[in-house]
C-alpha positions in Angstrom: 73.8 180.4 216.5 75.4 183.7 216.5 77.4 183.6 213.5 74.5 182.0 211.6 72.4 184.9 212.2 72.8 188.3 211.2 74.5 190.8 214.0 71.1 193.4 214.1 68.5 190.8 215.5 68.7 189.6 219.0 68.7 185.8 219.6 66.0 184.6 222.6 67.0 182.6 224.9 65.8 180.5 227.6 68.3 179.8 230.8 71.2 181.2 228.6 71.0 179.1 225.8 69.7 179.7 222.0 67.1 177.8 221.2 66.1 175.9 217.2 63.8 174.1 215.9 63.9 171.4 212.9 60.4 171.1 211.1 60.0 168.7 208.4 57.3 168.8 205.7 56.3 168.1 201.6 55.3 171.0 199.4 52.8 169.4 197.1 51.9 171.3 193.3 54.2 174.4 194.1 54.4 176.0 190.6 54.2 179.5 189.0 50.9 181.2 188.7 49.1 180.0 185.4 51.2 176.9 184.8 50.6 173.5 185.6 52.4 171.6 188.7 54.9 169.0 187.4 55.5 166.0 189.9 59.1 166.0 190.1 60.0 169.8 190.2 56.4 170.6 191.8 56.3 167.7 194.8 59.4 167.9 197.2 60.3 167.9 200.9 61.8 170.1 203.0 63.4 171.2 206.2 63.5 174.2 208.3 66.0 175.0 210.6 65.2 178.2 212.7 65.7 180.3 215.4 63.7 182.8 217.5 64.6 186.1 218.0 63.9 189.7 218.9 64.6 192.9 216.7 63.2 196.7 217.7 61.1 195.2 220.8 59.0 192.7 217.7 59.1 188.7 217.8 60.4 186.8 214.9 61.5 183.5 213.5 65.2 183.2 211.6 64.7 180.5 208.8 68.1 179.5 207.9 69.1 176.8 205.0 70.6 173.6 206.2 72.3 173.7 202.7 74.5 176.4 203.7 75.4 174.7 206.8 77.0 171.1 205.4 
């Protein structure tokens, strides 16, 4: 995971290894504010790939893109 995240935040681990998770879902009617939701460009799923981390003593998730990664 370290050189898919960037060098200032501070991956968590548990028993020395970095941990991810893969969440799958469907946006439904995502659109601009004030215009109407258009099935095929409004409708669509998704997947996040993350990681947990630490940065100045705070908890956070790392969202990265599984484009960028094929």
């Amino acid at each position: 995971m370290r050189e898919l995240v960037p060098k200032d935040l501070e991956i968590d681990e548990i028993n020395d290894s970095d941990w991810v998770s893969i969440i799958a879902f469907t946006m439904e009617k995502i659109r601009p504010r004030f215009l109407p939701a258009l099935s095929p460009t409004s409708d669509f799923d998704e997947i996040n790939l993350r990681t947990y981390l630490t940065k100045n003593g705070k908890s956070g998730v790392y969202f990265s893109s599984i484009r960028d990664q094929i």
